[in-house]
LUMDO-749776 format. One record per residue (C-alpha): z, y, x. Coordinates in steps of 0.02 Angstrom, whole numbers, padded with zeros to 5 digits, always signed. Layout:
N
ZYX;...
***
This chain:
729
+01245+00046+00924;+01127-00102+00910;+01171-00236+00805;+01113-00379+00934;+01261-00314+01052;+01398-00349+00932;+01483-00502+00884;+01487-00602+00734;+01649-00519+00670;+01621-00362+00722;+01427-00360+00643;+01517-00416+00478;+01653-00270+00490;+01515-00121+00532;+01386-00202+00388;+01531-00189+00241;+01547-00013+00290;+01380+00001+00293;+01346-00072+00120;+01495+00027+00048;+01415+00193+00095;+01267+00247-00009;+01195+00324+00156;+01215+00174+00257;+01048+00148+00357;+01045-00043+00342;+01101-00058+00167;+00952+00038+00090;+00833-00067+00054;+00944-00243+00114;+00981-00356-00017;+01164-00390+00009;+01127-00598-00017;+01043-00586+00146;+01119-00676+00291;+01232-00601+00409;+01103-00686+00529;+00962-00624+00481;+01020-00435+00516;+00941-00449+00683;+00786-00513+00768;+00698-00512+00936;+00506-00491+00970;+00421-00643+00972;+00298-00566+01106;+00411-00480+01215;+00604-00506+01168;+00639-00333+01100;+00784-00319+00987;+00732-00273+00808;+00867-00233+00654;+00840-00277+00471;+00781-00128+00359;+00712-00214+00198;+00761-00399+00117;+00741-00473-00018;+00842-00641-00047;+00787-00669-00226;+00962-00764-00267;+00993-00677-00454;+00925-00799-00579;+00814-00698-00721;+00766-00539-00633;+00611-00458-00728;+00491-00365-00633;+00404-00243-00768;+00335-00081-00734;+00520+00006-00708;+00629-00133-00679;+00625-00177-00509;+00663-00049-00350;+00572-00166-00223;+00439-00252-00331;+00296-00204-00489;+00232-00349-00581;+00067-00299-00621;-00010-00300-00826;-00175-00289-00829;-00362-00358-00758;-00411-00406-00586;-00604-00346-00568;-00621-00385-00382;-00687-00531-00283;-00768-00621-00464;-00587-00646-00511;-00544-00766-00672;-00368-00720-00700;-00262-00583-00806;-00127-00545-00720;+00035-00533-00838;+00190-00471-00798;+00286-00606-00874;+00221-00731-00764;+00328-00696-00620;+00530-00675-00616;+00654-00783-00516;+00772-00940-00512;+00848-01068-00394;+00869-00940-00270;+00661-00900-00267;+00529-00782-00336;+00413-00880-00418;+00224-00831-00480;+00163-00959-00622;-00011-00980-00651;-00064-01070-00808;-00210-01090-00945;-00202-00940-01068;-00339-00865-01129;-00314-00676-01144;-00462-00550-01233;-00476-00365-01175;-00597-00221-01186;-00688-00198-00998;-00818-00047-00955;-00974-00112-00862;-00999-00035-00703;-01191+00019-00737;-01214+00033-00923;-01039+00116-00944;-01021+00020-01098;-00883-00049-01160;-00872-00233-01237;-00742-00393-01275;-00711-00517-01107;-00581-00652-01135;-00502-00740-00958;-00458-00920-00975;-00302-00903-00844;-00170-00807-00818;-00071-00778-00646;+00065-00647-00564;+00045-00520-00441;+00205-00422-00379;+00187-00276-00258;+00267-00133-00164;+00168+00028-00188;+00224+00175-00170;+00421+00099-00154;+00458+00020-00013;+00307+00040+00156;+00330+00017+00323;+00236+00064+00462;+00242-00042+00614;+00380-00197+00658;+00402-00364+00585;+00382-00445+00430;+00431-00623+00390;+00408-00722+00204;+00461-00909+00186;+00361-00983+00033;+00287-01128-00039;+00120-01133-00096;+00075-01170-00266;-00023-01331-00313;-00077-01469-00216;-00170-01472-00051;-00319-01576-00075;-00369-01471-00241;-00467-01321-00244;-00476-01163-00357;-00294-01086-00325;-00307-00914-00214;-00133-00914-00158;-00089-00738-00032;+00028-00620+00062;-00019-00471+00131;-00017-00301+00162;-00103-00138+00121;-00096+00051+00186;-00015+00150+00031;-00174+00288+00002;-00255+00123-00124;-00169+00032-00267;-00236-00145-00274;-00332-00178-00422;-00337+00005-00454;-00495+00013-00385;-00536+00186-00412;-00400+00214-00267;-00498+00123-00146;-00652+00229-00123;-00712+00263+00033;-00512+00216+00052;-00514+00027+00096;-00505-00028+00222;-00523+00134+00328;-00430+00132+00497;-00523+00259+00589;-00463+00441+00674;-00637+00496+00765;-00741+00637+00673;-00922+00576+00662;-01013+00674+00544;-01128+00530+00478;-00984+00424+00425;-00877+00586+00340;-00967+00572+00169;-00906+00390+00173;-00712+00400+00212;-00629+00476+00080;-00512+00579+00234;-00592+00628+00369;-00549+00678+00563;-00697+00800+00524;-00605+00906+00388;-00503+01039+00456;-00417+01091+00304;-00395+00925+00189;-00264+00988+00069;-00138+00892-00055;-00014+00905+00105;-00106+00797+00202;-00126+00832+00399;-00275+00932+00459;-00407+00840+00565;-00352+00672+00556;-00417+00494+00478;-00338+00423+00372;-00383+00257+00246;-00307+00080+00183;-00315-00052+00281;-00287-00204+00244;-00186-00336+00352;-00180-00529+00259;-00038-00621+00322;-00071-00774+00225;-00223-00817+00120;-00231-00998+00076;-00399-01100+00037;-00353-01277-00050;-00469-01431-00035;-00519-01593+00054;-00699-01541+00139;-00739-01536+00317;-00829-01370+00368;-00954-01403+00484;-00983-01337+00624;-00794-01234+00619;-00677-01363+00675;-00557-01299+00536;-00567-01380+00361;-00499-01376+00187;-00340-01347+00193;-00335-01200+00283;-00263-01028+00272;-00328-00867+00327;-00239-00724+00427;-00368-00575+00443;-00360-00380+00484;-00493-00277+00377;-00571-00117+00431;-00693+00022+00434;-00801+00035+00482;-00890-00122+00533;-01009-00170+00676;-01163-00100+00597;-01299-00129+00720;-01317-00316+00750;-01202-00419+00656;-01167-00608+00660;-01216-00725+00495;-01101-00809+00379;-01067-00997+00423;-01096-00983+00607;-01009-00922+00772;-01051-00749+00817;-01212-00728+00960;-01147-00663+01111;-01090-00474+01121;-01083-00461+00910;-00909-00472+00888;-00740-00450+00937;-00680-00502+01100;-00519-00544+01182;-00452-00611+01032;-00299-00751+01041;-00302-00905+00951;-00144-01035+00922;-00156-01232+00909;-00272-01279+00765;-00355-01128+00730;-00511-01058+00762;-00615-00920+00725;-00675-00877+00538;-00840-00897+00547;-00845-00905+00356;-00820-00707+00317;-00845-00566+00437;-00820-00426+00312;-00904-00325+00161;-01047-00191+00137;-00983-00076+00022;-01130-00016-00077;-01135+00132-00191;-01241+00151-00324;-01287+00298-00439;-01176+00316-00593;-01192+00248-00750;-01389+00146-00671;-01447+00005-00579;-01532+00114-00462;-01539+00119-00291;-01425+00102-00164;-01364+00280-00112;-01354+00262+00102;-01258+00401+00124;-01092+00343+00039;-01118+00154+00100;-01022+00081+00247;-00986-00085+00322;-00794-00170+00334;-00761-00293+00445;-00621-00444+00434;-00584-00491+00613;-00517-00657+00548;-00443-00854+00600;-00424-01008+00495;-00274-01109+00533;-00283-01303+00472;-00167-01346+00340;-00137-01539+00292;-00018-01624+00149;+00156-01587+00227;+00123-01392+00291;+00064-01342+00130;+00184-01425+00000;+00355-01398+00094;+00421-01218+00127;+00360-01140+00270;+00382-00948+00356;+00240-00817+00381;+00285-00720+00523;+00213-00550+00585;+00233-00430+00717;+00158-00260+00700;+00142-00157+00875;+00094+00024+00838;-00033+00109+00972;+00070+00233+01082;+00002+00388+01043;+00062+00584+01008;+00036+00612+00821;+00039+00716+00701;+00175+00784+00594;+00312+00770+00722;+00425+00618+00723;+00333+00484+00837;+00376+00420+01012;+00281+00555+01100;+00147+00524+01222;+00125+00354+01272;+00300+00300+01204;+00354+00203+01058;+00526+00239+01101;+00657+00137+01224;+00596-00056+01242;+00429-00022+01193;+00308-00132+01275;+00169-00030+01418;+00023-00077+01476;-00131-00174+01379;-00025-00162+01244;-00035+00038+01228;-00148+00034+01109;-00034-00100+00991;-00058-00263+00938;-00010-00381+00781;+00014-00554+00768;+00022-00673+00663;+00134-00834+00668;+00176-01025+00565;+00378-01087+00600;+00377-00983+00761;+00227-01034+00834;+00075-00909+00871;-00074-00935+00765;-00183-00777+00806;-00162-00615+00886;-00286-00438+00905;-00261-00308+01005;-00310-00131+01004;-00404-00164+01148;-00503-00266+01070;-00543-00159+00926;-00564-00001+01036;-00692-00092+01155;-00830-00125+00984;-00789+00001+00869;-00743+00193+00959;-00609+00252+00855;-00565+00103+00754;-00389+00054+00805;-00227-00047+00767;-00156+00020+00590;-00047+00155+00574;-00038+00192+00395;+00119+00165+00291;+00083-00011+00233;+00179-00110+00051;+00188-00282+00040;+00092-00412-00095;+00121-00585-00164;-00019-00644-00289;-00092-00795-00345;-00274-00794-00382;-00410-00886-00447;-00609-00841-00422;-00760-00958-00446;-00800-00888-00236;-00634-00971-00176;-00626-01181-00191;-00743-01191-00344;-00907-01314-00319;-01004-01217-00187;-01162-01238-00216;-01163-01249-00401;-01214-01430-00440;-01366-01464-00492;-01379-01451-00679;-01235-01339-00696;-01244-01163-00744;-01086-01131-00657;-01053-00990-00797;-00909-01019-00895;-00743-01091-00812;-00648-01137-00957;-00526-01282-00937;-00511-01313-01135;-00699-01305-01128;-00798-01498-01079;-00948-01407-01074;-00858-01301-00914;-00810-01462-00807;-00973-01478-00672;-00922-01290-00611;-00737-01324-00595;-00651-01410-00440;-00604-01563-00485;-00420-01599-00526;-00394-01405-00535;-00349-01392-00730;-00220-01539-00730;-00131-01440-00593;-00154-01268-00685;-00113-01356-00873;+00065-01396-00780;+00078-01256-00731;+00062-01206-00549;+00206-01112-00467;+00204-01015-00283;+00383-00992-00236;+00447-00863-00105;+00629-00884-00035;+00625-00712+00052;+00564-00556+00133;+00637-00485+00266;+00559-00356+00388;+00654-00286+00534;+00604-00129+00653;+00626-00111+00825;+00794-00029+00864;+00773+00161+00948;+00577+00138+00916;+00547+00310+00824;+00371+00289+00779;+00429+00156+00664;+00469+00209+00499;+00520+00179+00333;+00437+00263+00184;+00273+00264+00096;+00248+00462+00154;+00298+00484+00328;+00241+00666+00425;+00130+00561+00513;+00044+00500+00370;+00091+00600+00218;+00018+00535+00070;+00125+00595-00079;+00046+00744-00123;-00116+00658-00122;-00053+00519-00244;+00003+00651-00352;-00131+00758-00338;-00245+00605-00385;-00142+00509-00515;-00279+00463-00612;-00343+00354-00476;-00176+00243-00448;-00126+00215-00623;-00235+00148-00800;-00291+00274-00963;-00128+00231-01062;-00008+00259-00941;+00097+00439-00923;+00122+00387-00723;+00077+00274-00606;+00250+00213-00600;+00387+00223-00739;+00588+00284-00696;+00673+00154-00623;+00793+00080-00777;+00978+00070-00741;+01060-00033-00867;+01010-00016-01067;+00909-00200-01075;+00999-00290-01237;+01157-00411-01201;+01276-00512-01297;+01379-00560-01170;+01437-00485-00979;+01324-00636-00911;+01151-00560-00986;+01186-00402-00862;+01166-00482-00683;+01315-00603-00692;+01455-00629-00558;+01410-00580-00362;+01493-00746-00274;+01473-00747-00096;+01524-00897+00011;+01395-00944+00143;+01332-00871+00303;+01155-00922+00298;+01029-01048+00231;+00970-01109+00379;+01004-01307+00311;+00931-01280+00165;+00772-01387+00174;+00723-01349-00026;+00725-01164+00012;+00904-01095-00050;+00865-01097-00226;+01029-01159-00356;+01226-01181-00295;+01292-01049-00179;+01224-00873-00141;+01212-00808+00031;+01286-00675+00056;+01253-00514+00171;+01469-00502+00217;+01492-00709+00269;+01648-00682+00267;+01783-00757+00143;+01730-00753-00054;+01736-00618-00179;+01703-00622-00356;+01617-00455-00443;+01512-00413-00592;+01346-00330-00585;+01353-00240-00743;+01443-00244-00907;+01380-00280-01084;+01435-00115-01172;+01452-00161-01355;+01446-00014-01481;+01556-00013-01643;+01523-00080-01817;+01574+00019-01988;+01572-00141-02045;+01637-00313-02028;+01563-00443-02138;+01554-00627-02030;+01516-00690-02210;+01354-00623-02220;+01281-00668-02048;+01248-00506-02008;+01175-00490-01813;+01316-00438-01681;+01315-00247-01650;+01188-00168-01544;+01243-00183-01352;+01153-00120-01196;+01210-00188-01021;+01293-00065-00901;+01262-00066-00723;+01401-00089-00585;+01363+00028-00445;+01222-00033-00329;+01144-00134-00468;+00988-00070-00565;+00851-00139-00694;+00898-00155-00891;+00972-00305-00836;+01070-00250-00664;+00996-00417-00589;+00927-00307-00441;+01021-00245-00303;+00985-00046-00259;+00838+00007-00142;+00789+00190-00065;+00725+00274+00102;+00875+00296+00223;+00767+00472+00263;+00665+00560+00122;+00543+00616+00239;+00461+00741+00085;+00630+00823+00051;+00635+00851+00222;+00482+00937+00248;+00528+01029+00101;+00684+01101+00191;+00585+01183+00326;+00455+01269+00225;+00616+01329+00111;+00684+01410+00261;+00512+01485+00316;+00523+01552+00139;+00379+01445+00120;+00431+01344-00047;+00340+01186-00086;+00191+01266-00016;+00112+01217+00182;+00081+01332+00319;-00110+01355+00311;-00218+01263+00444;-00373+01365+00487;-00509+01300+00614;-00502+01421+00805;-00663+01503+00775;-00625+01539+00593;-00480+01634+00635;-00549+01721+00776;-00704+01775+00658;-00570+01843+00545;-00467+01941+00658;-00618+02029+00732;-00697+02064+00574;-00503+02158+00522;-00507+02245+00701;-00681+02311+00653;-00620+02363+00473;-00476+02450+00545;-00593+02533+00672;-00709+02589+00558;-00573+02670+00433;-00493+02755+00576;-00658+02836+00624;-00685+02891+00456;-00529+02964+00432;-00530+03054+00589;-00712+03137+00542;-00653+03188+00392;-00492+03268+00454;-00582+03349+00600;-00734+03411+00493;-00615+03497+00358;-00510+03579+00498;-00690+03654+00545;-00754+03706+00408;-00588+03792+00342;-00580+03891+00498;-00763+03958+00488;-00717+03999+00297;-00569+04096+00359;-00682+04176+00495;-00805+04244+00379;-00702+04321+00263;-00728+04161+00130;-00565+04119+00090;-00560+04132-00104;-00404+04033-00143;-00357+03853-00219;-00304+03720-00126;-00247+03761+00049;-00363+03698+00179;-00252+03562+00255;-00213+03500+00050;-00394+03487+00019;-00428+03379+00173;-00284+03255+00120;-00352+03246-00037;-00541+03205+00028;-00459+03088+00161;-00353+02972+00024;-00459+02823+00022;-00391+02652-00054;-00406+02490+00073;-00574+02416+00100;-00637+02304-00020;-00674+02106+00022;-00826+02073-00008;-00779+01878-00052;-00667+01754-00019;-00622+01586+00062;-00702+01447-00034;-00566+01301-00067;-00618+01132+00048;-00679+01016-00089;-00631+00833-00075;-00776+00721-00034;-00722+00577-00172;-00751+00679-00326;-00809+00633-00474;-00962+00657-00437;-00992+00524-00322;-01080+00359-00369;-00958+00186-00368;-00935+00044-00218;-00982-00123-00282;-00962-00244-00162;-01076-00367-00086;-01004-00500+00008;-01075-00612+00139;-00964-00729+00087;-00789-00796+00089;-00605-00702+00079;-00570-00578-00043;-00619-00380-00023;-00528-00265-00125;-00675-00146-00110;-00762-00158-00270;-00739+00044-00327;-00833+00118-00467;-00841+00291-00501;-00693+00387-00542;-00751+00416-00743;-00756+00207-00729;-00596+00174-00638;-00491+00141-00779;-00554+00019-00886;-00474-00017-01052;-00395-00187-01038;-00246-00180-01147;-00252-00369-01206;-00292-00374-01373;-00248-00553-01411;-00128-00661-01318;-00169-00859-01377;
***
């Protein structure tokens, strides 16, 4: 039943059975503050009814977002090495209240141990700022539908430094975990050309790619920016888009390689991307058209290695920003057509069909778009990418969702570096720093700059079944591979990539430290100009009030009872109501509504298969094999039939001539001769080795300038680079 066809009531009536069932398809991954509202959608592009299948309201005041705490969310610990970032990123700089999620930056020094790419060295590097980055990987992805965020960017408009984003990336890299990006990001390419296979980490080419992944297909990380925001006051001749502005790109691979337009100017005729769409104030980015991804030999400066290098492109608009848009709450919208295609792994929409209400035509080969309050800002279709790059196409990788706050010296800092100015050190607490640092941007940073995000909500289109939920879909498996490559997605000190989600245990002294009381009163939030945050909650039932607890603070027994000596209270843990989780049970439940894995697991268990796949072996491989077995058998048979017939023979001449002198009876003796074990192999099948080994020099990016590119990769022995801090000032 689609929820668009129901009334108000009756919506509320099927979503508290929904909620109350732990298999209920909606309640999942929807946080039940969202409004009743907000459980349905239509297409911006073509009216199509979509239903909710991931929100996030952010309403519980205190929520942490540590490695383990959160179901939706990780806040990340550690050192940002791409794009010539300046910030740490600490985990305590993000958490919610007044009804938002809100990522501080601020002036903190914090001092580390980092590797050098070349020298492989390691040595002390202190960063002056410290900022949050939350993301989804590897717990909640989507692939294909529509994702919406209302925020409010952090700072002011007219000053420049702050690197303010949301956006999305396929689930096969970890951002920041750069080792998981090589000759991953952004990859969006299923066409087997054997000069580019050394440079995609999975290939179309390989016909047997292992770690559960599906034979001959392409697989990579794109990356789809639904928001990146560039601060300022500057006019940027000759685009007729200034500072501030705020980006919306898609990022592939590969790029246009052969003639390719220059930074700072619109592309020459026939270069670029055509048939692109383009909303009121915005224009084309004529600032960044992508990356070359260089690779270098290990541990050297040497020279660039060809082979492994490849071009990205960002097929990218800037969208003019002024005073009002970028200091008030605003929403991000985007709508993510997959191409219509038959896939592998079972599952899709079948040939040419994304399922009932999907949309024909030009838009077979999917679209996206992005949009500002409603309103279009820019759009790409597959057409578009399919008519300059054969093979390249619309994303269909499992993608998570990220909110960050940056800061680099390439992104609003003094561009050219004034004259006189080193443009070296970036240190607000430092006067000797000042000529390279945009002025005003450490009295915004010193108090404290804060981006605040009032939701996330995505919705899918209802009976559309190549849209899915789940970061390993049998489309696009990638779980085995994760596992398989830990390592890669996950820094030296760490047992896992992820930790156990906790469920209650954080310390309490009272029933409030463990989530509080649930009070629901209102319907939606649609009046709330200052972006839901303080008095009433939302509320996914909008109907009537109820009062519950989200967990309990357990207090344990004392031998002893002694007020007089100010002894601290007993030890207590909070314990989690059901449908609550983190040590505090401040956040509501999340999982798959399918486990796609478990699932495949159930049919190789009744193929007697186990955890292992069926093989995949290439047509002429297999027909190599079976006639070199056909010949084997032949050539036994023949054997065995000489050697019966000649025995038979000879014992009969024996008999003949009077030489029968005993032992083994004729027909023994010819058994005996004939009992020969099965023919040896003389070898083996060689296992398909991965291209990415270890053995493979690292990416380092060099940009042609602008946006960020999440491509900087160093080899895998100099992925994980020791940055515990060492010293928190």
């Amino acid at each position: 039943v689609s929820m668009v066809s129901l009334s108000s009531s009756s919506r509320a009536l099927l979503l508290v059975l929904l909620v109350s069932s732990p298999h209920g398809v909606l309640s999942s991954w929807v946080d039940p503050d969202t409004p009743v509202d907000a459980m349905t959608t239509a297409s911006l592009v073509d009216g199509r009814p979509y239903e909710l299948v991931f929100s996030d309201e952010f309403e519980v005041a205190g929520r942490t977002f540590d490695d383990g705490h959160d179901p939706r969310w990780t806040a990340l610990h550690k050192n940002d090495y791409t794009n010539t970032a300046l910030q740490f990123y600490d985990k305590g700089k993000v958490t919610t209240n007044n009804g938002w999620m809100n990522i501080t930056t601020t002036t903190e020094d914090t001092t580390f141990l980092a590797q050098d790419d070349k020298t492989l060295k390691y040595s002390k590097v202190k960063k002056n700022y410290k900022s949050g980055m939350v993301q989804g990987w590897n717990k909640f992805c989507f692939t294909g539908g529509i994702i919406e965020v209302r925020a409010k960017l952090p700072g002011v408009s007219h000053i420049g430094g702050l690197w303010p984003a949301i956006w999305l990336l396929g689930n096969l890299a970890r951002a920041t975990y750069i080792g998981s990006s090589t000759w991953m990001w952004p990859w969006s390419f299923d066409s087997c050309d054997l000069t580019l296979q050394p440079k995609q980490a999975i290939s179309k080419c390989a016909g047997q790619p292992h770690f559960g992944l599906n034979p001959h297909q392409g697989r990579g990380a794109p990356e789809m920016d639904i928001l990146e925001a560039m601060p300022g006051a500057q006019a940027l001749p000759p685009s007729s888009v200034g500072r501030p502005y705020f980006s919306t790109s898609l990022q592939i691979a590969p790029g246009v390689s052969e003639v390719r337009p220059g930074a700072g100017g619109p592309p020459p005729p026939g270069t670029w991307y055509q048939g692109l769409e383009y909303g009121g104030n915005t224009s084309q980015n004529i600032f960044f058209y992508g990356t070359l991804n260089e690779h270098f030999a290990m541990g050297t400066s040497g020279k660039v290695q060809e082979k492994y290098t490849y071009q990205s492109d960002a097929v990218s608009a800037n969208t003019q920003l002024d005073r009002d848009l970028w200091e008030t709450f605003r929403t991000f919208r985007f709508e993510w057509q997959l191409p219509q295609t038959t896939d592998h792994g079972g599952g899709g929409g079948g040939a040419g069909g994304g399922g009932e209400g999907s949309s024909g035509g030009s838009d077979r080969l999917g679209y996206i778009r992005w949009y500002m309050d409603g309103v279009l800002v820019y759009g790409i279709t597959g057409q578009s990418l399919n008519d300059k790059m054969k093979g390249s196409q619309i994303p269909t990788e499992p993608q998570y969702v990220l909110l960050n706050t940056a800061i680099s010296s390439s992104w609003g800092f003094p561009s050219p570096c004034p004259a006189n100015c080193k443009c070296d050190c970036f240190d607000c607490k430092d006067l000797s720093c000042a000529c390279g640092i945009a002025p005003g941007f450490c009295g915004q940073v010193m108090g404290h700059a804060h981006f605040l995000v009032d939701h996330v909500r995505v919705w899918q289109a209802a009976n559309d079944t190549q849209q899915k939920v789940g970061c390993s879909t049998p489309e696009r498996p990638s779980k085995q591979w994760i596992i398989g490559h830990a390592n890669w997605y996950k820094d030296d000190w760490d047992a896992a990539p992820l930790k156990p989600l906790s469920v209650g245990g954080g310390a309490c002294r009272t029933d409030n430290d463990c989530g509080g009381v649930v009070t629901r009163h209102r319907q939606d939030d649609d009046d709330d100009e200052d972006g839901g945050g303080g008095g009433e909650e939302k509320g996914l039932l909008g109907v009537g009030s109820g009062r519950s607890r989200r967990g309990v603070c357990a207090k344990s027994s004392s031998p002893l009872s002694l007020p007089s000596l100010a002894l601290p209270p007993p030890s207590s843990t909070c314990r989690c109501e059901t449908g609550w989780v983190g040590p505090h049970c401040r956040a509501s439940q999340g999982f798959d509504p399918v486990d796609w894995e478990a699932l495949k697991d159930q049919d190789h268990d009744a193929l007697g298969l186990g955890l292992f796949a069926l093989p995949s072996v290439p047509l002429p491989l297999a027909a190599a094999a079976l006639l070199l077995a056909l010949a084997s058998c032949a050539a036994v048979g023949a054997r065995v039939w000489r050697l019966r017939h000649g025995d038979n023979k000879t014992a009969a001449a024996a008999t003949a001539n009077g030489h029968d002198q005993g032992g083994l009876p004729s027909s023994s003796l010819s058994s005996a001769t004939a009992t020969h074990g099965p023919p040896q192999r003389g070898g083996q099948f060689g296992r398909t080795r991965n291209s990415s080994s270890s053995e493979m020099a690292p990416i380092v990016s060099r940009r042609h300038s602008g946006p960020k590119s999440y491509s900087l990769v160093p080899a895998r022995s100099e992925v994980q680079l020791s940055d515990i801090p060492l010293n928190n000032n």
